[in-house]
BALOBA-1460 file (C-alpha; in Angstrom, 3 decimals):
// residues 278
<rec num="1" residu="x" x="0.000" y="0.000" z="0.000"/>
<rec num="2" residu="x" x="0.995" y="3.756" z="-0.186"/>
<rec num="3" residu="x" x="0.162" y="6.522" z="1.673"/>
<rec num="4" residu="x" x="-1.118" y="9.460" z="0.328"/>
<rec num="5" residu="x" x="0.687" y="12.090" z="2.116"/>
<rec num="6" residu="x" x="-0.363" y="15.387" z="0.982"/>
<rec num="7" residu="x" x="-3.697" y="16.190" z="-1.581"/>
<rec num="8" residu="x" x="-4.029" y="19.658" z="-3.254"/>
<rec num="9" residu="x" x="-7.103" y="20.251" z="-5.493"/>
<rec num="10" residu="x" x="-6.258" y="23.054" z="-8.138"/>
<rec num="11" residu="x" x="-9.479" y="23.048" z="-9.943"/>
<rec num="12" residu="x" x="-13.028" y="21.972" z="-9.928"/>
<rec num="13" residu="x" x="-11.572" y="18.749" z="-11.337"/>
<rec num="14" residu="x" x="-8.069" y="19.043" z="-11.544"/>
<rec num="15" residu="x" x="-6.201" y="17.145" z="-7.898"/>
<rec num="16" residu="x" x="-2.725" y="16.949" z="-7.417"/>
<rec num="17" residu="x" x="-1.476" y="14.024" z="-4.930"/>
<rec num="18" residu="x" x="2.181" y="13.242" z="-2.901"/>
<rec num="19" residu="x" x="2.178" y="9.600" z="-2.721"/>
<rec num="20" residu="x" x="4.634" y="7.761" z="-0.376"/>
<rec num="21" residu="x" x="7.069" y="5.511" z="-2.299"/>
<rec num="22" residu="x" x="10.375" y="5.075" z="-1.251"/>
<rec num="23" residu="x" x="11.758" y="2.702" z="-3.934"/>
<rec num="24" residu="x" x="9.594" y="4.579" z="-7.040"/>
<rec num="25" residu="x" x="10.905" y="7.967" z="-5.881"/>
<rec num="26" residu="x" x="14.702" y="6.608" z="-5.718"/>
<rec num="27" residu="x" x="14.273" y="4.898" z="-9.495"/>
<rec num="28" residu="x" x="11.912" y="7.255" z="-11.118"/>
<rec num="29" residu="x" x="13.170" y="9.479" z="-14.645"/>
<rec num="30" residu="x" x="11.660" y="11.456" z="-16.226"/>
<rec num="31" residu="x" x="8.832" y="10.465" z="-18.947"/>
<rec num="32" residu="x" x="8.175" y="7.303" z="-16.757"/>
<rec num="33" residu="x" x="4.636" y="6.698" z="-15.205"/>
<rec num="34" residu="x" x="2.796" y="4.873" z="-12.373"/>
<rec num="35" residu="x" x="-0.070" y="2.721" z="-12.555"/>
<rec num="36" residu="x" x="-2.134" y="2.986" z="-9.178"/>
<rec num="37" residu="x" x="-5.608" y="1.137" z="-7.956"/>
<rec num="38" residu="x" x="-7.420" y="2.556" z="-4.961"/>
<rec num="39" residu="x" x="-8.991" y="-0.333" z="-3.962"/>
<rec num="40" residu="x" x="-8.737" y="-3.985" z="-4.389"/>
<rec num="41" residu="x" x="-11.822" y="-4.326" z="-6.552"/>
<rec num="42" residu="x" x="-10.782" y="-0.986" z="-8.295"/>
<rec num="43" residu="x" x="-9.667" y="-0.286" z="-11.769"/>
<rec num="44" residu="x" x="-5.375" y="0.626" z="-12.919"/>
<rec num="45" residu="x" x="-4.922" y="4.084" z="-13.113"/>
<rec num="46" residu="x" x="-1.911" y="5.145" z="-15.523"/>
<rec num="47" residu="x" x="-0.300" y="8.618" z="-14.707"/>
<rec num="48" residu="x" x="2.809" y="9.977" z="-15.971"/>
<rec num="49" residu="x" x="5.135" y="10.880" z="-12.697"/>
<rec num="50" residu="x" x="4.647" y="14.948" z="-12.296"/>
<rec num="51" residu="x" x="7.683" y="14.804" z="-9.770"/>
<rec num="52" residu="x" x="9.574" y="12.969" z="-7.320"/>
<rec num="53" residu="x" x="11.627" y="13.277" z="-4.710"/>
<rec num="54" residu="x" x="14.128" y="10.701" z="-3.464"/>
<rec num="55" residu="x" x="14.920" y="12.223" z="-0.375"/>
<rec num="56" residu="x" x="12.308" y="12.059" z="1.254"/>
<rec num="57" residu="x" x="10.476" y="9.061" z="-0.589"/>
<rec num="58" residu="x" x="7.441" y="10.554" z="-2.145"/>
<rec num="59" residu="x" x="5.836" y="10.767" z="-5.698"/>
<rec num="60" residu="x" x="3.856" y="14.182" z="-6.842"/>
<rec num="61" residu="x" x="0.758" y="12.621" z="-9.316"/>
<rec num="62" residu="x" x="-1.620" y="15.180" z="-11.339"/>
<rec num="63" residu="x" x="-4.918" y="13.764" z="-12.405"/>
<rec num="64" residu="x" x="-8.379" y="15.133" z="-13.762"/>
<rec num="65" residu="x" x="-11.699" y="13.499" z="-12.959"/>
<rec num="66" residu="x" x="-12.750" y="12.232" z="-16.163"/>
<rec num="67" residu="x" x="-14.674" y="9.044" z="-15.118"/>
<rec num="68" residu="x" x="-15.956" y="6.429" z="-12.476"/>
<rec num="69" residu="x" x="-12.309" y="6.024" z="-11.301"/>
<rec num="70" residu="x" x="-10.083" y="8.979" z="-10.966"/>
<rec num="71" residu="x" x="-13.576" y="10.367" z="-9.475"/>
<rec num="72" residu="x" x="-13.331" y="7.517" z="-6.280"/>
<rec num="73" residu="x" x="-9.113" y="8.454" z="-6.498"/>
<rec num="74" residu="x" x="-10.301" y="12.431" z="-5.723"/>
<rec num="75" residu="x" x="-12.444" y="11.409" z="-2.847"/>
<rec num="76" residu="x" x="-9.825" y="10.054" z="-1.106"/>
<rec num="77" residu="x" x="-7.683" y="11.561" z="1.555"/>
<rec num="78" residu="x" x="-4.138" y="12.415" z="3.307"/>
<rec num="79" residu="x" x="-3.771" y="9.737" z="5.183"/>
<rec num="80" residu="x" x="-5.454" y="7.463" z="3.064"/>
<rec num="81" residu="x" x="-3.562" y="4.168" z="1.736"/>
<rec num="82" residu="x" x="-4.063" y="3.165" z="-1.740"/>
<rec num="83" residu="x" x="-4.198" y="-0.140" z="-2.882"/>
<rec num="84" residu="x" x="-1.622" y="-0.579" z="-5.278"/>
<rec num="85" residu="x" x="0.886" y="2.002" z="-6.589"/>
<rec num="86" residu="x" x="3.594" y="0.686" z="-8.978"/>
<rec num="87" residu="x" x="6.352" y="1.609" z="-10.983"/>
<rec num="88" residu="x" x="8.165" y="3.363" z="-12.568"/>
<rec num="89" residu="x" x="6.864" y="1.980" z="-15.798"/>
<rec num="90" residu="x" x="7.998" y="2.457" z="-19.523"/>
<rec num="91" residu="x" x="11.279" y="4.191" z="-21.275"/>
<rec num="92" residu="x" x="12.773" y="7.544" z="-19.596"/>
<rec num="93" residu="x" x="13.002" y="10.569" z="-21.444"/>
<rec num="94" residu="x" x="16.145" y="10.683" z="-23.839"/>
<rec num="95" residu="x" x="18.174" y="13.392" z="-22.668"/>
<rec num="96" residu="x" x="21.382" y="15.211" z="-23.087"/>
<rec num="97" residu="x" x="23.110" y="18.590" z="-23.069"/>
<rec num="98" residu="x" x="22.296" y="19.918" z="-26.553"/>
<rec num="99" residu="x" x="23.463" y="22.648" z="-28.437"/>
<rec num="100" residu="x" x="20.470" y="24.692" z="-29.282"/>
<rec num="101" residu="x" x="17.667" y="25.684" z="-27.452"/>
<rec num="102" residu="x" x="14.976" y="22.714" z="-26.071"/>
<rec num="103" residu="x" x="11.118" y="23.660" z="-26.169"/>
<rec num="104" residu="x" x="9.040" y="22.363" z="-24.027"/>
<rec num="105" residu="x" x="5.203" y="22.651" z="-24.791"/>
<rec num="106" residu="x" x="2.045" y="21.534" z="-21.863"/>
<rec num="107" residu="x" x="-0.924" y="21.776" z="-22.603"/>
<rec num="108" residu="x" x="-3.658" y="21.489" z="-20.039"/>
<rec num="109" residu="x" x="-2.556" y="18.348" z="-17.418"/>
<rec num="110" residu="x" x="-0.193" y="17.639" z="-20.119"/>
<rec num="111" residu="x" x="1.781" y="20.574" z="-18.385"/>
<rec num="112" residu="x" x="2.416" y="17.848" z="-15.314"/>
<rec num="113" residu="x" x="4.805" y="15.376" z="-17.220"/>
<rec num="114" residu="x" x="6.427" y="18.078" z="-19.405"/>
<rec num="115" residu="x" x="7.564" y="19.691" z="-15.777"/>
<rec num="116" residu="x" x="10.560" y="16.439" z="-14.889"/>
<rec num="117" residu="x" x="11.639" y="16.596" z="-18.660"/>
<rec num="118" residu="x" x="12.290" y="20.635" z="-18.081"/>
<rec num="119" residu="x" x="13.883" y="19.981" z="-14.618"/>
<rec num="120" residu="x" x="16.320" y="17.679" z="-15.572"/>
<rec num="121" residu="x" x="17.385" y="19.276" z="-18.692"/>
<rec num="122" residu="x" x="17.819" y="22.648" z="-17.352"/>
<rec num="123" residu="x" x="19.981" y="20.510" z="-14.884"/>
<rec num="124" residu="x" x="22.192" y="19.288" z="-17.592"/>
<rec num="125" residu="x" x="22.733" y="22.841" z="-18.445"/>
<rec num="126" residu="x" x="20.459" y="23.583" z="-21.252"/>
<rec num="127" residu="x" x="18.328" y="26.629" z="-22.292"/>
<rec num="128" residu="x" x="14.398" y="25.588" z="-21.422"/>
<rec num="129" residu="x" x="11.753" y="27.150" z="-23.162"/>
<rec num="130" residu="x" x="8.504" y="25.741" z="-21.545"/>
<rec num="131" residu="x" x="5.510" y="27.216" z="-23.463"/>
<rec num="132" residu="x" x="2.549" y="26.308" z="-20.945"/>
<rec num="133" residu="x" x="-1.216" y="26.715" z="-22.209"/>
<rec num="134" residu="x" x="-5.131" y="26.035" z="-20.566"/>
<rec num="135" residu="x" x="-8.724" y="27.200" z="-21.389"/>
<rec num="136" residu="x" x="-8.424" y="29.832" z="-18.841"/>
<rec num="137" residu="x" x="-6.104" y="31.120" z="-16.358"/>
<rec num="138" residu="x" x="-7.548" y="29.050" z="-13.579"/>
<rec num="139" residu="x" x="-6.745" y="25.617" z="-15.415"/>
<rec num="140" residu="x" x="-3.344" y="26.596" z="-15.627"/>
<rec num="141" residu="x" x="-1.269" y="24.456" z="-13.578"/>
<rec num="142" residu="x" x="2.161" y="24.464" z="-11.902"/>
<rec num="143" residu="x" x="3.268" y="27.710" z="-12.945"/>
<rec num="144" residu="x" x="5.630" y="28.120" z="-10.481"/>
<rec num="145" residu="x" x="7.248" y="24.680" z="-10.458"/>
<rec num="146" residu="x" x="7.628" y="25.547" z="-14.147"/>
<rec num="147" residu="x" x="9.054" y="28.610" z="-13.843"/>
<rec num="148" residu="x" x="11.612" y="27.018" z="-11.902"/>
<rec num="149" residu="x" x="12.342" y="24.628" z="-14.379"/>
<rec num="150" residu="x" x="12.976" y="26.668" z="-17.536"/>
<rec num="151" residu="x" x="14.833" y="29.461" z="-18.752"/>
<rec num="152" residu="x" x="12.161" y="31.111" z="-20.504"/>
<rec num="153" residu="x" x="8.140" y="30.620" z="-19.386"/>
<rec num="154" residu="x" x="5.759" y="31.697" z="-22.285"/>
<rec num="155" residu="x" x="2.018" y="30.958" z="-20.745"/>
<rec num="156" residu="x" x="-0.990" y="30.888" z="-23.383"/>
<rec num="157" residu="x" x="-4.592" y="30.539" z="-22.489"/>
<rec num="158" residu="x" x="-7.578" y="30.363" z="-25.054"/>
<rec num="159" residu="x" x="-9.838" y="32.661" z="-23.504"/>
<rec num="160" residu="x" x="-6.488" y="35.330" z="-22.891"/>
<rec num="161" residu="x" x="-7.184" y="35.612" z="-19.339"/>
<rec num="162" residu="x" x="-3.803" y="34.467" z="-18.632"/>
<rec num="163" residu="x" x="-0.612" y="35.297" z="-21.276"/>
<rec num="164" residu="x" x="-1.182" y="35.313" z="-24.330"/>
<rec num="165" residu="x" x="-4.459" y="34.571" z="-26.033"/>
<rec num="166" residu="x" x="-4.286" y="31.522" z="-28.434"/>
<rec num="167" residu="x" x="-3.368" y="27.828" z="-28.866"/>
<rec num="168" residu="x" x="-0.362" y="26.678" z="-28.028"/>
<rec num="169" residu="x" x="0.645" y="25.306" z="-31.536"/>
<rec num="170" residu="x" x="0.159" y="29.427" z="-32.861"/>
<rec num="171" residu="x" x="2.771" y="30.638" z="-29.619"/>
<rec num="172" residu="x" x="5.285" y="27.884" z="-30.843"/>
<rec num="173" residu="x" x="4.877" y="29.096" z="-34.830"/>
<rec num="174" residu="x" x="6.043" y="32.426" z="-33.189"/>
<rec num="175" residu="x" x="9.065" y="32.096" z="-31.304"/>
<rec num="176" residu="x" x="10.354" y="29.654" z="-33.836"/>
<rec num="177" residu="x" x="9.406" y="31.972" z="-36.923"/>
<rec num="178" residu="x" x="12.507" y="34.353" z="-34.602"/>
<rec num="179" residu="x" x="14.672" y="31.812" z="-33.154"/>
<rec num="180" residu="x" x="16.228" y="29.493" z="-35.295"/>
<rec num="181" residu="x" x="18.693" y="27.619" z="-32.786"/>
<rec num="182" residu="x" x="16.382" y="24.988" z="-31.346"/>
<rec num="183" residu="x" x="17.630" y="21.466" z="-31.362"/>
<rec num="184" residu="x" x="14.420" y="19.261" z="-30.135"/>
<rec num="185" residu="x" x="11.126" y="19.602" z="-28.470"/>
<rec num="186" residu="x" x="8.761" y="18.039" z="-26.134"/>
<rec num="187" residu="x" x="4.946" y="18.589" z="-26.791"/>
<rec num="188" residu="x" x="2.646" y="16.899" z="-24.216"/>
<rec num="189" residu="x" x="-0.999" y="17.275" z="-23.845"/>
<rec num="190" residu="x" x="-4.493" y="16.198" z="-25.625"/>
<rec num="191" residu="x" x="-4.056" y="14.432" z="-28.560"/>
<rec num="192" residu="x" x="-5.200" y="16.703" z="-30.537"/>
<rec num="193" residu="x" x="-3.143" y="19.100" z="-29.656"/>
<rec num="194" residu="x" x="-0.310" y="17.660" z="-29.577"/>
<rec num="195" residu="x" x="-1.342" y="16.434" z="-33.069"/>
<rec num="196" residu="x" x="-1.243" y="20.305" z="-34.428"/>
<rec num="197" residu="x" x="1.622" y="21.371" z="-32.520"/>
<rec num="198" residu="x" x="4.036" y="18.688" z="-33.617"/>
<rec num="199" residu="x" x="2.845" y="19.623" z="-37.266"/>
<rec num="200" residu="x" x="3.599" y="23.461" z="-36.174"/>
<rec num="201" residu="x" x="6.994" y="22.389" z="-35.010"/>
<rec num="202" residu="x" x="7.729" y="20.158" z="-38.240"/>
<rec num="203" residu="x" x="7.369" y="23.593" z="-40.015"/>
<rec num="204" residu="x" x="10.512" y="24.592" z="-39.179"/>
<rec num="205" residu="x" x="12.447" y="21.350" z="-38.998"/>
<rec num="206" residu="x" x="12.201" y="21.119" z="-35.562"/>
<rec num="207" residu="x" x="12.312" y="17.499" z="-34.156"/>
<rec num="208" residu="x" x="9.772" y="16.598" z="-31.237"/>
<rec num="209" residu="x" x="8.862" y="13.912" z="-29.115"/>
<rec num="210" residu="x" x="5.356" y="13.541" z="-27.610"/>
<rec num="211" residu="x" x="3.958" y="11.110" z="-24.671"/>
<rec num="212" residu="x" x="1.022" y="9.117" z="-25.384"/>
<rec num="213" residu="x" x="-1.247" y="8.411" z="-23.013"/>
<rec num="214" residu="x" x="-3.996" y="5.341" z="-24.744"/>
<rec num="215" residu="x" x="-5.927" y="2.870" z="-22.833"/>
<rec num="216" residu="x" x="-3.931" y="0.968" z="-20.718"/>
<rec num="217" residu="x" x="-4.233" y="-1.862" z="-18.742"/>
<rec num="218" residu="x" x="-1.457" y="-4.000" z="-17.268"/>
<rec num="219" residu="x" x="0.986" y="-1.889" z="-18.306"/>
<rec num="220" residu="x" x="3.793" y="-4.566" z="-19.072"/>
<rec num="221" residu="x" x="2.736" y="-4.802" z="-22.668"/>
<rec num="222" residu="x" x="0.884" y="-8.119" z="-22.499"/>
<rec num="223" residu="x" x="-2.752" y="-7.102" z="-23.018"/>
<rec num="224" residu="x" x="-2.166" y="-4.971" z="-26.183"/>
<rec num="225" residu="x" x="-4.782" y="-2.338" z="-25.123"/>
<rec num="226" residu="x" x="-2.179" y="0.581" z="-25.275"/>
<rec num="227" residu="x" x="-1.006" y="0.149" z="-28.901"/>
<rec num="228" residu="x" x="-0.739" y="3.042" z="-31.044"/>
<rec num="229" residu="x" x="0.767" y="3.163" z="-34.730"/>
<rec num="230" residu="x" x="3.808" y="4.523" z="-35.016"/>
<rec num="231" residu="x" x="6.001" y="5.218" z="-38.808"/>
<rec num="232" residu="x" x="3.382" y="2.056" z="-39.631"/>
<rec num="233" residu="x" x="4.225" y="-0.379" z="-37.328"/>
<rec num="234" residu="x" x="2.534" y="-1.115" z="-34.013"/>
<rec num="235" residu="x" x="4.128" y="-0.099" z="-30.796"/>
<rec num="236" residu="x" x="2.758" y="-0.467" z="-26.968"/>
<rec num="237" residu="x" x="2.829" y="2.954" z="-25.005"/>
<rec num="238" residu="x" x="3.688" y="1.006" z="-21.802"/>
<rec num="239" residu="x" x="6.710" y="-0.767" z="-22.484"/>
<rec num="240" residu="x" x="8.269" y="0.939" z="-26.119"/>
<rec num="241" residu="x" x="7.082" y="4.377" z="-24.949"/>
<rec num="242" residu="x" x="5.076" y="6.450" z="-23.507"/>
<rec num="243" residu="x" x="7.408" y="8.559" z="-25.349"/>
<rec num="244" residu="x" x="7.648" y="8.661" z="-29.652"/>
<rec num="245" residu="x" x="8.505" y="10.980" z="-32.075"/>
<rec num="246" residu="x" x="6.198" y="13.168" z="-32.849"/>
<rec num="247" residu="x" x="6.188" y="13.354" z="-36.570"/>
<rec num="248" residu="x" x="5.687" y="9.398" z="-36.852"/>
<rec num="249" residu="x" x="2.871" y="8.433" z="-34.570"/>
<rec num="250" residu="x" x="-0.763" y="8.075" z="-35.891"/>
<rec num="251" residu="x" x="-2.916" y="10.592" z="-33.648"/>
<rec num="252" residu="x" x="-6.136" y="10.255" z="-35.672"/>
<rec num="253" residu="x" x="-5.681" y="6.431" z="-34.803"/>
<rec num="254" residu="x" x="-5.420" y="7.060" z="-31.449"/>
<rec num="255" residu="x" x="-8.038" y="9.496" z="-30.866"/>
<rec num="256" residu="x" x="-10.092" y="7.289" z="-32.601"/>
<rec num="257" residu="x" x="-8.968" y="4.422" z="-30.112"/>
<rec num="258" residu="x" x="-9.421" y="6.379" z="-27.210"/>
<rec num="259" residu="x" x="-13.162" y="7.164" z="-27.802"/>
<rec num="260" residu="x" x="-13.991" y="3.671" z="-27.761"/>
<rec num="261" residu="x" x="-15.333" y="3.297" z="-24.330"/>
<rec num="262" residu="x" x="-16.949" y="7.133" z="-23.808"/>
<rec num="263" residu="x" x="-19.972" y="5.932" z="-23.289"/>
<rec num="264" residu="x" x="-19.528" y="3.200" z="-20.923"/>
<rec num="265" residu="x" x="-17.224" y="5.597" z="-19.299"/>
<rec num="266" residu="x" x="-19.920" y="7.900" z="-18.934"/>
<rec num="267" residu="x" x="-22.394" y="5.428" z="-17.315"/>
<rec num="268" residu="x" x="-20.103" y="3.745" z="-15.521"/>
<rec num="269" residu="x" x="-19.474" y="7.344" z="-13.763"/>
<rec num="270" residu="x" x="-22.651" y="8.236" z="-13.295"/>
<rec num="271" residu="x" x="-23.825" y="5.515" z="-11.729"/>
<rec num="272" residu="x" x="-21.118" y="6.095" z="-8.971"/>
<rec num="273" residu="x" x="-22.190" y="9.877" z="-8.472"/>
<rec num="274" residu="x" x="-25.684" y="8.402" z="-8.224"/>
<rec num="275" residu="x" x="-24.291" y="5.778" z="-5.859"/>
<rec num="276" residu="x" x="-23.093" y="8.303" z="-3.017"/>
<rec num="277" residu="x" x="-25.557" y="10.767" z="-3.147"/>
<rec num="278" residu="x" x="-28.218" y="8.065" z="-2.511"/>
């Protein structure tokens, strides 16, 4: 079991969580995830790590309530053991000192596993430019942790309440249209956004790298429910990801996979609300 040792919500459905675990605090990287269950009977929850810290043994986790199950994950408490809480899981994060500039681009809770990416390689002495982006201002998440992390912080919203108003693909098309010395970039968020801002990035040559995030359910790559296409062959996000490059993977494929079980999703949730207020 691990304790959940400090909860934070940031939004009407937006929680952030410190989880106590020693061991997947001491081996975590960045780009690696968990998979947690609350409850014996409960369904695996994949989450890329936000941050970790080996000193004192705990894992930072961002989720959104989206269905039945990160719903019963919100209602729970500091103090409160979950049932299962392993990891890390799949491929770290390729990185290196490089010679140009490294972009990194969040959108929405994509912004939580772009934030150990921009840590580290600010840490290996590169220039960061995180470009963070939400619907409004109060969806915007981790500003200061990301702040922290990069050299430069351009924030976006869509409503302009916050930065600058407009997608994050159209604030990436405009630094790079003036800066020309940028070596690589990380884009993490919705699928379809990262879908349109690896495109803008591809533009001007630069390479990317995304992190995929399909139905999953062990997690060791023996089910097959996390494949995705990627350059035309078929890859699992949990053990040959959840990181690809950009340009090669098949997003209307997995958008398409990912809408598979909406509706069930939807029942399945409501009947829980239903559940508890009864």
């Amino acid at each position: 079991m691990a304790k959940i040792l400090k909860k934070e919500q940031w939004s009407e459905s937006i929680f952030s969580m410190l989880i106590e675990a020693n061991e997947v605090a001491k081996a975590a990287q960045p780009g690696q995830f968990i998979i947690l269950i609350t409850q014996e009977s409960g369904e695996r929850i994949p989450l890329t790590i936000a941050d970790a810290s080996p000193e004192e043994g705990w894992v930072q986790i961002v989720f959104q309530v989206v269905g039945k199950s990160t719903y019963e994950l919100s209602l729970m408490n500091e103090g409160d053991n979950l049932y299962s809480f392993v990891g890390p899981l799949g491929i770290p994060s390729e990185l290196e000192k490089f010679d140009g500039k490294v972009i990194m681009v969040g959108g929405g809770i994509g912004i939580a596993p772009i934030h150990p990416i921009a840590k580290k390689l600010k840490e290996m002495g590169n220039h960061v430019v995180s470009i963070i982006g939400a619907k409004t201002s109060d969806l915007l998440i981790m500003k200061d942790k990301m702040e922290k992390a990069s050299t430069e912080l351009i924030i976006a919203t869509d409503d302009g309440s916050e930065g600058t108003k407009g997608f994050v693909n159209q604030v990436l098309e405009n630094y790079l249209e003036k800066e020309k010395n940028v070596s690589q970039s990380w884009i993490i968020g919705p699928p379809i956004m990262m879908k349109f801002t690896v495109q803008s990035a591809l533009k001007y040559g630069v390479k990317t790298f995304v992190s995929l995030n399909p139905i999953m359910v062990d997690g060791t790559g023996m089910c097959g429910a996390c494949r995705v296409t990627v350059g035309g062959k078929t890859k699992f996000a949990c053990v040959d990801g959840p990181e690809f490059d950009g340009a090669l993977v098949d997003f209307d494929e997995l958008m398409s996979r990912q809408r598979q079980y909406v509706e069930e999703e939807k029942e399945a949730y409501h009947m829980c609300l239903n559940e508890r207020r009864a």
